[in-house]
N, CA, C and O of each residue as an XYZ file, in Angstrom:
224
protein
N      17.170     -3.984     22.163
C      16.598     -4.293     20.869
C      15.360     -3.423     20.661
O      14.473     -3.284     21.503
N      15.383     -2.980     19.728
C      13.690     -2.161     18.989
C      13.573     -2.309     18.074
O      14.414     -2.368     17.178
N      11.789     -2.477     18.029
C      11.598     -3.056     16.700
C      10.241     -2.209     16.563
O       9.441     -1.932     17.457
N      10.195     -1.816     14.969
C       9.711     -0.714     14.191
C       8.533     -1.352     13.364
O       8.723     -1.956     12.308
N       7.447     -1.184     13.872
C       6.501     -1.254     12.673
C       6.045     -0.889     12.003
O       5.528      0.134     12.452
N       5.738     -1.047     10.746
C       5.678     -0.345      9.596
C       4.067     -1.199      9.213
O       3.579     -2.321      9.351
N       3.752     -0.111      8.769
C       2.141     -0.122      8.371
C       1.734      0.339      6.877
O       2.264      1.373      6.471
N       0.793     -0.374      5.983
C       1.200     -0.002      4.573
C      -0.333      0.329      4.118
O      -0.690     -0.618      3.417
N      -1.386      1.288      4.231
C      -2.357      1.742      3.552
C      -2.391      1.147      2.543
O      -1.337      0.687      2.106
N      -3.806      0.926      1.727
C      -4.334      0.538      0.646
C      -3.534      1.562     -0.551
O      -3.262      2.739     -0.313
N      -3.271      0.980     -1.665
C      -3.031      1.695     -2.773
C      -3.907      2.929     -2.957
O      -4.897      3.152     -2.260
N      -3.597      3.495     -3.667
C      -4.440      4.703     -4.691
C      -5.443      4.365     -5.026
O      -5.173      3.437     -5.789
N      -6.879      4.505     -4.986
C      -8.178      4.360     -5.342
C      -8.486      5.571     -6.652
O      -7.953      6.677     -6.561
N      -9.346      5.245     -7.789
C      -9.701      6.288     -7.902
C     -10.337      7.224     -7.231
O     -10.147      8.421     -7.452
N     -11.355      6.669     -6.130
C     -11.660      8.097     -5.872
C     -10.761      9.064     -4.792
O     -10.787     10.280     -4.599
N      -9.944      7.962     -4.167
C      -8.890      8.963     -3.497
C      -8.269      9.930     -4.921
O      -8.125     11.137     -4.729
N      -8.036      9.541     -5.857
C      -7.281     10.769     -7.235
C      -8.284     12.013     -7.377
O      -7.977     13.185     -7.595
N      -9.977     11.283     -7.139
C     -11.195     12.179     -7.238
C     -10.931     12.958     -5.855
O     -12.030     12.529     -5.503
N     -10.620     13.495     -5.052
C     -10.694     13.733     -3.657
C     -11.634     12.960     -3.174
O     -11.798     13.298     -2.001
N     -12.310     12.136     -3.442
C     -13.075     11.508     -2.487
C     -12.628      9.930     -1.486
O     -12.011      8.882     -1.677
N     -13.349     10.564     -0.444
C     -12.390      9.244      1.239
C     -13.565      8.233      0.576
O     -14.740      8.594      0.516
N     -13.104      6.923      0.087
C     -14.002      5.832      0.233
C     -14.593      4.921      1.453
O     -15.445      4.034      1.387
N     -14.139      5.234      2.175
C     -14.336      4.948      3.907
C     -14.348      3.147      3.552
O     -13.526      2.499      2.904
N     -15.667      2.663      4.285
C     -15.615      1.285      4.247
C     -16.489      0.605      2.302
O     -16.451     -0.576      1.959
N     -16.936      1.391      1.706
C     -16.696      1.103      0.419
C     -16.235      0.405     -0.283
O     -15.309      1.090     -0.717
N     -16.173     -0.585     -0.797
C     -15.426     -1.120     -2.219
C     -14.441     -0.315     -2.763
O     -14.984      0.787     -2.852
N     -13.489     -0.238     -3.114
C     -12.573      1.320     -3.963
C     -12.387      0.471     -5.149
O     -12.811     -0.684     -5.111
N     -11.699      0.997     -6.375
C     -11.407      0.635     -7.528
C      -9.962      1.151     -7.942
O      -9.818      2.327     -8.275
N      -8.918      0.284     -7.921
C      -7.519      0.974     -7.803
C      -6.893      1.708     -9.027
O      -7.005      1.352    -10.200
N      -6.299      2.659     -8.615
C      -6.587      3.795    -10.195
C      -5.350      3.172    -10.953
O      -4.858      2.127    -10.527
N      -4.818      3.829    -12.124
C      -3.517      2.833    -12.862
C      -2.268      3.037    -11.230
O      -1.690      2.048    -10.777
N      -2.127      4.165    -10.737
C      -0.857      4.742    -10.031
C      -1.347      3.663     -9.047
O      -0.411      3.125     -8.455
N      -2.437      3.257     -8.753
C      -2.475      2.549     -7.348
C      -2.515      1.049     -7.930
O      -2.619      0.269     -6.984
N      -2.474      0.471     -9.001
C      -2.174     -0.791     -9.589
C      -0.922     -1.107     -9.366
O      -0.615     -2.122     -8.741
N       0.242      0.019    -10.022
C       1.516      0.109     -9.914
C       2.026      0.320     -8.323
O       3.193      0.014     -8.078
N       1.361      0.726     -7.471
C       1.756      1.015     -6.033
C       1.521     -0.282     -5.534
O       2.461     -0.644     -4.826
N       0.504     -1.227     -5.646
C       0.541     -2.788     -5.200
C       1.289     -3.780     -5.893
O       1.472     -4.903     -5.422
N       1.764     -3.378     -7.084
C       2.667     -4.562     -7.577
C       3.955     -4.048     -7.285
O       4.851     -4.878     -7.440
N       4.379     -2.710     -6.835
C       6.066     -2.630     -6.187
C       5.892     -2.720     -5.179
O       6.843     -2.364     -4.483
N       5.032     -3.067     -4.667
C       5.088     -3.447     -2.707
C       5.047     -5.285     -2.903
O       5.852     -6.011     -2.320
N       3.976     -5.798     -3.813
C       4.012     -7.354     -3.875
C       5.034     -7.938     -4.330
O       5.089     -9.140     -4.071
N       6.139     -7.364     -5.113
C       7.218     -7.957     -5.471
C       7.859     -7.328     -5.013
O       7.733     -6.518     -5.931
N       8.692     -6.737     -4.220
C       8.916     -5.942     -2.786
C      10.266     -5.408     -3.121
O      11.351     -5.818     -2.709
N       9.965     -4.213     -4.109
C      10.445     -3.588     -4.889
C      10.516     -2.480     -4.164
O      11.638     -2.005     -4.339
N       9.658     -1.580     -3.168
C       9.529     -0.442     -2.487
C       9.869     -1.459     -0.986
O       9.362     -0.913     -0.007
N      10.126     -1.922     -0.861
C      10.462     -2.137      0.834
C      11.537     -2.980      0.987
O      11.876     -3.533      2.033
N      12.163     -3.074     -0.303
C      13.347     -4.573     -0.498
C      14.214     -4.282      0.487
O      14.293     -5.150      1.356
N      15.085     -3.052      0.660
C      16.398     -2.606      1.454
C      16.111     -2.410      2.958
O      17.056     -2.325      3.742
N      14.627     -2.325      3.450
C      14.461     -2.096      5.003
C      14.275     -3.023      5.768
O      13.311     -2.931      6.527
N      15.003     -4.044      5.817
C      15.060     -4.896      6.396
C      14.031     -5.877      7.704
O      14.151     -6.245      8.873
N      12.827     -5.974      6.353
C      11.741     -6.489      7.155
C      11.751     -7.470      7.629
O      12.348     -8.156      6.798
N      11.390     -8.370      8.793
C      11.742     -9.879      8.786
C      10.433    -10.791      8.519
O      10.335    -11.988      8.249
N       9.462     -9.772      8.696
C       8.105    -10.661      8.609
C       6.678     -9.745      8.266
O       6.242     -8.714      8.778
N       6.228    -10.515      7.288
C       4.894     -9.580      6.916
C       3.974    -10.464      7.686
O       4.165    -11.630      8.033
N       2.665     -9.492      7.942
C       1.175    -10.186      8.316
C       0.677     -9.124      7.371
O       1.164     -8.069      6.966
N      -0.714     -9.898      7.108
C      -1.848     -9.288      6.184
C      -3.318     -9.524      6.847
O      -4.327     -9.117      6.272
């Protein structure tokens, strides 16, 4: 048996769109990174890979 973990970075920030790394910062999620957390929360981008269990 093997089992694959999958790891999911913060959405799109604006200032990641600005080139800028927000490190430990507050970020502000740009429209593309609004839309990148609501197809992962209604699990629209990960539906078919057969996850069995999220942690947050």
């Amino acid at each position: 048996m093997s089992i694959e973990i999958v790891y999911e970075t913060h959405a799109t920030t604006a200032d990641n769109e600005a080139g800028i790394a927000t490190g430990w910062l507050p970020g502000t999620l740009s429209a593309t990174g609004r839309l990148q957390a609501r197809e992962l929360g209604c699990c629209r981008r990960r539906r078919d890979d057969g996850i069995v269990a999220v942690f947050t």
